[in-house]
Biopython code that builds the backbone (N, CA, C, O; Angstrom):
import numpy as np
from Bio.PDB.StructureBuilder import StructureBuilder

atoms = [
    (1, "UNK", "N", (63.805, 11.786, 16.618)),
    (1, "UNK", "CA", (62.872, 11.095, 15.742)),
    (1, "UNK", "C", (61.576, 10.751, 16.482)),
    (1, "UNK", "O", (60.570, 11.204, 15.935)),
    (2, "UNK", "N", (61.360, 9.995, 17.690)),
    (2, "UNK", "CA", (60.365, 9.538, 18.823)),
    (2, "UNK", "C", (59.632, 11.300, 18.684)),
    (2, "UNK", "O", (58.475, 11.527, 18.330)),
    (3, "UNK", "N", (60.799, 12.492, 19.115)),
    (3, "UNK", "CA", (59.278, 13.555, 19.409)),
    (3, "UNK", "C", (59.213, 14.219, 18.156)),
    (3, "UNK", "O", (58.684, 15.330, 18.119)),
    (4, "UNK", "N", (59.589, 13.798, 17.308)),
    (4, "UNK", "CA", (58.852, 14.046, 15.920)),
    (4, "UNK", "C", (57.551, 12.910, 15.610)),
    (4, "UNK", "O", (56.477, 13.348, 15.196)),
    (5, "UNK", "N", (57.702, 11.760, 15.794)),
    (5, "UNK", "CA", (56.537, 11.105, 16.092)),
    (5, "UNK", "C", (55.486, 11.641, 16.518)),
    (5, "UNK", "O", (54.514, 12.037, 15.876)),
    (6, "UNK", "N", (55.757, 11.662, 18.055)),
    (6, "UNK", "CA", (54.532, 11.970, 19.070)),
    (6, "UNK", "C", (54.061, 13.865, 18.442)),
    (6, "UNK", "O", (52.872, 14.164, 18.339)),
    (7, "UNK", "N", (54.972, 14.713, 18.166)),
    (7, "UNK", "CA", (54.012, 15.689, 17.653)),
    (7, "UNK", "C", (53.155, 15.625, 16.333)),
    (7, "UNK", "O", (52.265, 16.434, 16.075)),
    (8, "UNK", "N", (53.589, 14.385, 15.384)),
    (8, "UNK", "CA", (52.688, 14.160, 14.324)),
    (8, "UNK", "C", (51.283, 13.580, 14.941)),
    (8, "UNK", "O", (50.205, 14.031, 14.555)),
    (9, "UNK", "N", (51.378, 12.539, 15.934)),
    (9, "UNK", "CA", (50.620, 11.799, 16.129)),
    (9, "UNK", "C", (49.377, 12.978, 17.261)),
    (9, "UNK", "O", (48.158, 12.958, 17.431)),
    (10, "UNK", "N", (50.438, 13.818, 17.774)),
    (10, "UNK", "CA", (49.649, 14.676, 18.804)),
    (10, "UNK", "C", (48.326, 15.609, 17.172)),
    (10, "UNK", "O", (47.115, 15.475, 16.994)),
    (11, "UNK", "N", (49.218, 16.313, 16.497)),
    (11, "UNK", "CA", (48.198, 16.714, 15.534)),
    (11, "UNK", "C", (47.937, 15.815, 14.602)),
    (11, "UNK", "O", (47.931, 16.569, 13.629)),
    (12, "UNK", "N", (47.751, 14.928, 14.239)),
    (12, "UNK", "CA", (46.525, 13.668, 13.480)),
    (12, "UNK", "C", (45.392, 13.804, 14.712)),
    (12, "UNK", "O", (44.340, 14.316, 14.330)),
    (13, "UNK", "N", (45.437, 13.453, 16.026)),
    (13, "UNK", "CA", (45.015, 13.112, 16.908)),
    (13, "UNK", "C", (43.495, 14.502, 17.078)),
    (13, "UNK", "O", (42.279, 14.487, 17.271)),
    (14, "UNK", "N", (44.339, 15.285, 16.905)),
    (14, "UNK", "CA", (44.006, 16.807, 17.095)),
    (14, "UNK", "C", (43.180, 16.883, 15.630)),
    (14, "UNK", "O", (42.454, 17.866, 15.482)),
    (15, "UNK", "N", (43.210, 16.471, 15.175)),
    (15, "UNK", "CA", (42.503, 16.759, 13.695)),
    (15, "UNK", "C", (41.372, 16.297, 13.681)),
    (15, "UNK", "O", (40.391, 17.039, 13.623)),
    (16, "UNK", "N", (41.248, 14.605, 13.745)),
    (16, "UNK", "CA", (40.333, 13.708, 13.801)),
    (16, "UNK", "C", (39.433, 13.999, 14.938)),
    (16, "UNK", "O", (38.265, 13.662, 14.740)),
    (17, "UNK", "N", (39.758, 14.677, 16.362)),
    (17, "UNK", "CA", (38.854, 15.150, 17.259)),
    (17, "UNK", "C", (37.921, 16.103, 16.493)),
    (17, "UNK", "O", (36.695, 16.010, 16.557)),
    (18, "UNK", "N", (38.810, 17.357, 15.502)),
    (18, "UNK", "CA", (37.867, 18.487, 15.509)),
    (18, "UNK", "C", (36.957, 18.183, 14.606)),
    (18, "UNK", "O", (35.904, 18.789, 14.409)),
    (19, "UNK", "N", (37.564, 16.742, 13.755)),
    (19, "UNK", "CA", (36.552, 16.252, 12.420)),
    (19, "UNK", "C", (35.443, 15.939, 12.955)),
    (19, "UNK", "O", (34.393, 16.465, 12.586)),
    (20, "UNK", "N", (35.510, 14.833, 14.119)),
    (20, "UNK", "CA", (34.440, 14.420, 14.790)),
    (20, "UNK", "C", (33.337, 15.373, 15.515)),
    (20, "UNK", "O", (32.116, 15.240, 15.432)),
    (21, "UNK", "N", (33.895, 16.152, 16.088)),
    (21, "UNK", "CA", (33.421, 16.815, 16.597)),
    (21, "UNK", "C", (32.348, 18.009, 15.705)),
    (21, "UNK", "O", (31.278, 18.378, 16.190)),
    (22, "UNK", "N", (32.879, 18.517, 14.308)),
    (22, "UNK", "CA", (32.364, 18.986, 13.721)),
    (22, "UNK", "C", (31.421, 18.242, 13.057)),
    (22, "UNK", "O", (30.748, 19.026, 12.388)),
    (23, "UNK", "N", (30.946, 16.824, 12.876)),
    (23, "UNK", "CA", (30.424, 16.267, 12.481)),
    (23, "UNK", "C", (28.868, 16.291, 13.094)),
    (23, "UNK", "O", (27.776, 16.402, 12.536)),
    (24, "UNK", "N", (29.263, 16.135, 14.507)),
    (24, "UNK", "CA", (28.041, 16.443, 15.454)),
    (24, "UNK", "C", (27.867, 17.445, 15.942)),
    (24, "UNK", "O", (27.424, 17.551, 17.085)),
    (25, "UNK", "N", (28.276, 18.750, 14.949)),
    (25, "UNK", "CA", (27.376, 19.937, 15.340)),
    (25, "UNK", "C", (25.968, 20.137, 14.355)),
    (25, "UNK", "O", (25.808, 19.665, 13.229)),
    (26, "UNK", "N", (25.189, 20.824, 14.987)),
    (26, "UNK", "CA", (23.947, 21.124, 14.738)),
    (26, "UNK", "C", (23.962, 21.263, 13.505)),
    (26, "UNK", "O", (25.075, 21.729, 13.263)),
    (27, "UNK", "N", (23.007, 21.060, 11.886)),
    (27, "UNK", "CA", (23.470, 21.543, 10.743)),
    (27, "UNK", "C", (22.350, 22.372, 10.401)),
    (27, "UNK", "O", (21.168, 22.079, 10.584)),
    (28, "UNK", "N", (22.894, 23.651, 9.785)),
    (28, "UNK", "CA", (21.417, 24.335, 9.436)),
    (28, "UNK", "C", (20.802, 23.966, 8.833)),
    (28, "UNK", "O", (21.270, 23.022, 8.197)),
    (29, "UNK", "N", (19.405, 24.318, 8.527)),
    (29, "UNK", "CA", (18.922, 23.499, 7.529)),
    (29, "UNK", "C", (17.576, 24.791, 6.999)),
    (29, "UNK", "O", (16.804, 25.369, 7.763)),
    (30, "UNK", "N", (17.654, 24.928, 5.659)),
    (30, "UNK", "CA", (16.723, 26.297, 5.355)),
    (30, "UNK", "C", (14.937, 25.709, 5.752)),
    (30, "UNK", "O", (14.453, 24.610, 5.479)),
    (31, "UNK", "N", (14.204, 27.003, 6.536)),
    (31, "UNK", "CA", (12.704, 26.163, 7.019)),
    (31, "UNK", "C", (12.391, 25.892, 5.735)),
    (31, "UNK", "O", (13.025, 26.254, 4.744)),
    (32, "UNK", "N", (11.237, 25.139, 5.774)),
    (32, "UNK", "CA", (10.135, 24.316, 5.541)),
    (32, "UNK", "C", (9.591, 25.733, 4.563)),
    (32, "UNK", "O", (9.619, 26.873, 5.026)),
    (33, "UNK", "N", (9.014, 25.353, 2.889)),
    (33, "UNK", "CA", (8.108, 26.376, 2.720)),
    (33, "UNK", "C", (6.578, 26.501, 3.031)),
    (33, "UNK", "O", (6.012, 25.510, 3.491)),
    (34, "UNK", "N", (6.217, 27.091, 2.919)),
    (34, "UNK", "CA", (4.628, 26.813, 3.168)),
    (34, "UNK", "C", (3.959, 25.510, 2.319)),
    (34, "UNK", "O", (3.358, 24.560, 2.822)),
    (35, "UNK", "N", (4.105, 25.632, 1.564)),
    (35, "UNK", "CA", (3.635, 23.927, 0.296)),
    (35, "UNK", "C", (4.144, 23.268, 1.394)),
    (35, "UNK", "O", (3.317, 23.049, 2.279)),
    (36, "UNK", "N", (5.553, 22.796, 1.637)),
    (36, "UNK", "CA", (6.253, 22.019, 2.315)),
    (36, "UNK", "C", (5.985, 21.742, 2.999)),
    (36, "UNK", "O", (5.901, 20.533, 3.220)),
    (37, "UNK", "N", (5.397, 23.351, 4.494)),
    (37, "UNK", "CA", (4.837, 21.960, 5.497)),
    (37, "UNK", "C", (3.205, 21.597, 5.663)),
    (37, "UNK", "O", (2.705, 20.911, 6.554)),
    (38, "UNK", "N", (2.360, 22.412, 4.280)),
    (38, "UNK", "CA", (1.266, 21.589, 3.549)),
    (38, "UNK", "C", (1.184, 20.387, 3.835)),
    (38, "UNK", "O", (0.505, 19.861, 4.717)),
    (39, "UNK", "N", (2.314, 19.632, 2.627)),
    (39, "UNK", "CA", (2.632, 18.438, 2.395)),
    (39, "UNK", "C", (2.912, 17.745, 3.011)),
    (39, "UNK", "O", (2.566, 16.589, 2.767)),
    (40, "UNK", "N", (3.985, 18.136, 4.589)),
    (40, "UNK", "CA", (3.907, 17.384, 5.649)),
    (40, "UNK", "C", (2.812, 17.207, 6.362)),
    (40, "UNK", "O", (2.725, 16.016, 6.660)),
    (41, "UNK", "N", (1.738, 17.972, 6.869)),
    (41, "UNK", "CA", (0.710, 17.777, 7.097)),
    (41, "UNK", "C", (-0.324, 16.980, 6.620)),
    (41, "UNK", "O", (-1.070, 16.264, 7.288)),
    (42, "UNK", "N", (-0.314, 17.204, 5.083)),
    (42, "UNK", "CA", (-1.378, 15.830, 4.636)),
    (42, "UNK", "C", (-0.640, 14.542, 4.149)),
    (42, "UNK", "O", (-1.126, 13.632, 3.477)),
    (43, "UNK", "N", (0.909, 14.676, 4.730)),
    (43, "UNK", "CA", (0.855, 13.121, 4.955)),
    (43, "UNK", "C", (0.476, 12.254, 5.940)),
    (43, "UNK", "O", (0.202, 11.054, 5.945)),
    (44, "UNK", "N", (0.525, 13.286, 6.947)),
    (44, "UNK", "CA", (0.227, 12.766, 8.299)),
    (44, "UNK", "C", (-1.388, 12.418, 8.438)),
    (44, "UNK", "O", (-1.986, 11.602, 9.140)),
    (45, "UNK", "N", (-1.818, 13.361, 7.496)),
    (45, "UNK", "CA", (-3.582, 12.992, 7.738)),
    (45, "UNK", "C", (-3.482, 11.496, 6.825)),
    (45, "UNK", "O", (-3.783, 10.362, 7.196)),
    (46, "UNK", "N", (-3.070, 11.852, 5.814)),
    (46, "UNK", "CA", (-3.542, 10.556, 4.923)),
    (46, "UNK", "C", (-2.618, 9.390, 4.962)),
    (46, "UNK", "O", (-2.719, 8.462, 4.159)),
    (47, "UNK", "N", (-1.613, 9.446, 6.005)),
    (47, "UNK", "CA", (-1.205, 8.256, 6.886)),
    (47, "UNK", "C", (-1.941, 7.739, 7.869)),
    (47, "UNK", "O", (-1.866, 6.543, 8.152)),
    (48, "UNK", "N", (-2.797, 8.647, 8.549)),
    (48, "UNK", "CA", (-3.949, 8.160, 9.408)),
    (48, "UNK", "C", (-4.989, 7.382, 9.141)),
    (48, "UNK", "O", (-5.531, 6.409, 9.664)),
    (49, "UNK", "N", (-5.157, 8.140, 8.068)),
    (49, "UNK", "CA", (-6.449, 7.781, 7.119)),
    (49, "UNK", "C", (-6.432, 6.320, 6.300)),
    (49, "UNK", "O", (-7.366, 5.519, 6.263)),
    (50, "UNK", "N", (-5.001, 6.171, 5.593)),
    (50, "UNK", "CA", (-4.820, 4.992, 4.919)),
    (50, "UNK", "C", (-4.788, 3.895, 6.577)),
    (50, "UNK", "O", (-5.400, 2.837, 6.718)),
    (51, "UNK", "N", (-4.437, 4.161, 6.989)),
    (51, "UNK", "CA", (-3.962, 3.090, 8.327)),
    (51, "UNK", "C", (-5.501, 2.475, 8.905)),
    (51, "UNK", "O", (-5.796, 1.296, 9.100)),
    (52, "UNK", "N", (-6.435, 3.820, 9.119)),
    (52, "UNK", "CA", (-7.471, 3.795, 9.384)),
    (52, "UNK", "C", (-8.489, 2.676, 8.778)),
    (52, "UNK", "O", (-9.113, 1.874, 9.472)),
    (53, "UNK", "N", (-8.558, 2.791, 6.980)),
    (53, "UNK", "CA", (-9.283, 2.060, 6.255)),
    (53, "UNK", "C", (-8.717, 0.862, 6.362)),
    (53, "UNK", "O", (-9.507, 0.026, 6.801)),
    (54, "UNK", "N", (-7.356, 0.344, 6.063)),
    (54, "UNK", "CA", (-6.987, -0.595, 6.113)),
    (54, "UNK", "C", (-5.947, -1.268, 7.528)),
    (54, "UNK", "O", (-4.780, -0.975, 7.785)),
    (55, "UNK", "N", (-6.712, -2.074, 8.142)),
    (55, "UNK", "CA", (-6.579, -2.266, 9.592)),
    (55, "UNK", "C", (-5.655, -3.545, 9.241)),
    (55, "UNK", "O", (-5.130, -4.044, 10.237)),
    (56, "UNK", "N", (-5.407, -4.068, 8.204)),
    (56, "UNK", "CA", (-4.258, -5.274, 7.977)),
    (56, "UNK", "C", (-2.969, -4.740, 7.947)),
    (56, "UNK", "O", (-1.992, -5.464, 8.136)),
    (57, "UNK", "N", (-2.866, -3.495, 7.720)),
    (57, "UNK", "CA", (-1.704, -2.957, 7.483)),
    (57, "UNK", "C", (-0.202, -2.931, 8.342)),
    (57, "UNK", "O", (0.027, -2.152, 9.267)),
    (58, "UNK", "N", (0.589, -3.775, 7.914)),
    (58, "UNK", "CA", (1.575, -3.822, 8.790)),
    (58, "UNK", "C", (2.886, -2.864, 8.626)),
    (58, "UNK", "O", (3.939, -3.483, 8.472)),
    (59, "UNK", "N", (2.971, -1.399, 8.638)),
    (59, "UNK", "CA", (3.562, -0.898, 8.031)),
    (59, "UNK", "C", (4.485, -0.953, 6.849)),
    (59, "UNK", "O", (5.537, -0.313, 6.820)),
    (60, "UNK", "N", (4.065, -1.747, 5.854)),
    (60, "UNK", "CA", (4.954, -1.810, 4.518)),
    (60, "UNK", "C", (4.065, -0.952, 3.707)),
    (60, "UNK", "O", (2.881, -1.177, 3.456)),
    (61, "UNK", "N", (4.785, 0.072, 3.322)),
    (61, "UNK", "CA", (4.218, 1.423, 1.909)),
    (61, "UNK", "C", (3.546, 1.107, 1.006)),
    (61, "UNK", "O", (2.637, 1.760, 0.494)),
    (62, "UNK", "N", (4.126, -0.456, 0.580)),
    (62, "UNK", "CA", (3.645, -1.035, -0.883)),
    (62, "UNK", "C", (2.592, -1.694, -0.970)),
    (62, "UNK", "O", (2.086, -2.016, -2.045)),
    (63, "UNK", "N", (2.030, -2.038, 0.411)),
    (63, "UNK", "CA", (0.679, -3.032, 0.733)),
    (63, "UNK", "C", (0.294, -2.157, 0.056)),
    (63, "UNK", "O", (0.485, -0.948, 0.183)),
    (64, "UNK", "N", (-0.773, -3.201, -1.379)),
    (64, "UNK", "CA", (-1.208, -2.445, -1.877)),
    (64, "UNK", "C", (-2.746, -1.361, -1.822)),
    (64, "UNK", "O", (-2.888, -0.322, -2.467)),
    (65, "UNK", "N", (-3.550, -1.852, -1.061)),
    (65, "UNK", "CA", (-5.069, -1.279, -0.551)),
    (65, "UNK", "C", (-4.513, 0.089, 0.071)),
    (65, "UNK", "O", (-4.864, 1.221, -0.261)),
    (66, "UNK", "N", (-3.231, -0.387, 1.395)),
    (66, "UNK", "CA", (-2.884, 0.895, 1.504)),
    (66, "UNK", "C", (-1.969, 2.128, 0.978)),
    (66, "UNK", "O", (-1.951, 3.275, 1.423)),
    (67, "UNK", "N", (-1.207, 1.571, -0.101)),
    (67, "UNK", "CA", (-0.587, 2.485, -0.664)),
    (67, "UNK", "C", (-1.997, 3.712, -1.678)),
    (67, "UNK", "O", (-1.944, 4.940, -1.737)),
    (68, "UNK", "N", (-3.194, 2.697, -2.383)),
    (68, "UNK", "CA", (-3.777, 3.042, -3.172)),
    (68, "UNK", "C", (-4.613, 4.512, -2.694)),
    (68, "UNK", "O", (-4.662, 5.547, -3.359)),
    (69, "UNK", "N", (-5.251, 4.263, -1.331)),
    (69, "UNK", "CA", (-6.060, 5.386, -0.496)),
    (69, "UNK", "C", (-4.875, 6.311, -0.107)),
    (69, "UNK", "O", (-5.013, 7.533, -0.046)),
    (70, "UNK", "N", (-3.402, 5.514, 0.219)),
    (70, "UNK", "CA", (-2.707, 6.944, 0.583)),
    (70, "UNK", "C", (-2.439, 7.835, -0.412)),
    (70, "UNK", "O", (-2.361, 9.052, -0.245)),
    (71, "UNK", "N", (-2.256, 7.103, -1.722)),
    (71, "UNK", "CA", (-2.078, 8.389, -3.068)),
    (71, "UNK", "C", (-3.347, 9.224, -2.862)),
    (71, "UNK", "O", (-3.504, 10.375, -2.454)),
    (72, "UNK", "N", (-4.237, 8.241, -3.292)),
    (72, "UNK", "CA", (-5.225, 9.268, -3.537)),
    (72, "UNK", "C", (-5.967, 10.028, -2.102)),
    (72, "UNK", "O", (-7.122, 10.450, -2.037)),
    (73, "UNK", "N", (-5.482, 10.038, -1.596)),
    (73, "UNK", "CA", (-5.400, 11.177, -0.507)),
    (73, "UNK", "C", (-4.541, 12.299, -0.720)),
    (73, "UNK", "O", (-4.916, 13.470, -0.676)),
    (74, "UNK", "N", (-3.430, 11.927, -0.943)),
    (74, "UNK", "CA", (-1.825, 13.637, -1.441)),
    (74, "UNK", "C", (-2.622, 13.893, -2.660)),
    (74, "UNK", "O", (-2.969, 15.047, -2.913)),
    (75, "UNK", "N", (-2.942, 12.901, -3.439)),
    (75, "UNK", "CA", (-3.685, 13.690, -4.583)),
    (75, "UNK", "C", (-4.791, 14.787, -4.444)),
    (75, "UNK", "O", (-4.566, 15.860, -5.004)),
    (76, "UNK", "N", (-6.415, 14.570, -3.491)),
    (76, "UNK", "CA", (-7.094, 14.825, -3.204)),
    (76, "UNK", "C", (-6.317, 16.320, -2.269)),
    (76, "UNK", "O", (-6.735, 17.472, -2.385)),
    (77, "UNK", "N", (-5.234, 15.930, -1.456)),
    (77, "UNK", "CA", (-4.662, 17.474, -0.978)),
    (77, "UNK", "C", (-3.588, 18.203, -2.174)),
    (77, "UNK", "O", (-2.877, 19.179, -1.934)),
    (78, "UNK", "N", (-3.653, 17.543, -3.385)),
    (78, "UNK", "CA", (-2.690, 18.551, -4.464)),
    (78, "UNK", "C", (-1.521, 18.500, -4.509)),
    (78, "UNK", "O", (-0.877, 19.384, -5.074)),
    (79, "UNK", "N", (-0.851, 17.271, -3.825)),
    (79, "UNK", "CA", (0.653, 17.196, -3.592)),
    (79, "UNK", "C", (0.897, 15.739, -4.599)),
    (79, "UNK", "O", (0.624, 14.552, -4.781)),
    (80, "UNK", "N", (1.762, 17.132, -5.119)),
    (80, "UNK", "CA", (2.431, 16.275, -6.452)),
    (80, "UNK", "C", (3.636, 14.920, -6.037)),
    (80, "UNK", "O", (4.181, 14.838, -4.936)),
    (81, "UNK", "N", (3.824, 14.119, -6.985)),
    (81, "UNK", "CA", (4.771, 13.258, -6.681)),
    (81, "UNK", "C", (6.243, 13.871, -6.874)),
    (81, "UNK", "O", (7.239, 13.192, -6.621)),
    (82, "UNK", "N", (6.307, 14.936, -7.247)),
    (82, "UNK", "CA", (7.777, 15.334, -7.499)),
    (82, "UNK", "C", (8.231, 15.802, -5.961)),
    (82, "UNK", "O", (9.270, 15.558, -5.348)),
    (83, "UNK", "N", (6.873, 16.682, -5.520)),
    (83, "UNK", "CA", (7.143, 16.995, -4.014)),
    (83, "UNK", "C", (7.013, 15.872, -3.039)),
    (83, "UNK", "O", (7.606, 16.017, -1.971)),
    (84, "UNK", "N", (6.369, 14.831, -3.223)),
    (84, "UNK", "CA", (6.493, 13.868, -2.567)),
    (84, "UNK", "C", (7.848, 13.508, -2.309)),
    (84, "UNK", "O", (8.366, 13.605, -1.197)),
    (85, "UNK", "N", (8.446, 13.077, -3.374)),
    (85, "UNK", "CA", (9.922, 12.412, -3.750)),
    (85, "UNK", "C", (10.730, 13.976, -2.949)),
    (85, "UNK", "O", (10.642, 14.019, -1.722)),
    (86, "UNK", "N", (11.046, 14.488, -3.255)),
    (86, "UNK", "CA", (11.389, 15.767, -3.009)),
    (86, "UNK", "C", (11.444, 15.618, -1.057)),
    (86, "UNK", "O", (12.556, 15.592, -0.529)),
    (87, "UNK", "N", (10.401, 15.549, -0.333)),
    (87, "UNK", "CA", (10.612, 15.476, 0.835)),
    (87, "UNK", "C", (10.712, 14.080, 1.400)),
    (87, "UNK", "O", (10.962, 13.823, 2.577)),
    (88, "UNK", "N", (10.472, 13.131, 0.359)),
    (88, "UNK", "CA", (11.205, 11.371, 1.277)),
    (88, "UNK", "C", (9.947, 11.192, 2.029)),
    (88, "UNK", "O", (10.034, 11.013, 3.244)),
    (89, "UNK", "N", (8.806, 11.218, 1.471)),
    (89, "UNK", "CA", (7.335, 10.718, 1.543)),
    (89, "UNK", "C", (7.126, 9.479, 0.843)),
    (89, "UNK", "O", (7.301, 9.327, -0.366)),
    (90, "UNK", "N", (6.703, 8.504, 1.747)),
    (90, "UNK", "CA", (5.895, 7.223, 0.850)),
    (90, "UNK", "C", (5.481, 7.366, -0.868)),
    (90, "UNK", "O", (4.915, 6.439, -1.446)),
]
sb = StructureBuilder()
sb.init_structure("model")
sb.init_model(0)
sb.init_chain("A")
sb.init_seg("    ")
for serial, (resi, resn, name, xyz) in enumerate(atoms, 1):
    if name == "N":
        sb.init_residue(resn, " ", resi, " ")
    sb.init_atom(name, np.array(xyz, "f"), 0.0, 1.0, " ", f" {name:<3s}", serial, name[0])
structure = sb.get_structure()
């Protein structure tokens, strides 16, 4: 009964390693399309840019002066809010 135990416990043991382990392998992930890394790019400008104009800004999204210049900046580069939402952009 005891090494019927220890071989259950040897494979649970054995399982939960390869779970873990598979957990922290690398995950693919399909590239970026061209729009896509557009859109990453003019967030980064018009994260600069909003930060720039408004020097109170303590990184919260919703301040509103700076949320207002950062839209209309993705706007001004053509990036829609669906793609916004879509890549987990402000």
């Amino acid at each position: 009964m005891r090494q019927r135990h220890a071989i259950y416990g040897s494979v649970l043991l054995c399982l939960c390693l390869a779970c873990a382990l598979g957990g922290c392998a690398a995950q693919e992930r399909a590239p970026l399309s061209f729009d896509d890394q557009q859109a990453l790019a003019a967030d980064r400008q018009c994260r600069s840019d909003a930060t720039q104009m408004n020097n109170e800004w303590r990184g919260n999204t919703s301040y509103f002066p700076w949320r207002a210049y950062y839209d209309m900046c993705m706007r001004r580069f053509e990036i829609s809010d669906e793609q916004m939402r879509r890549l987990h952009l402000p």
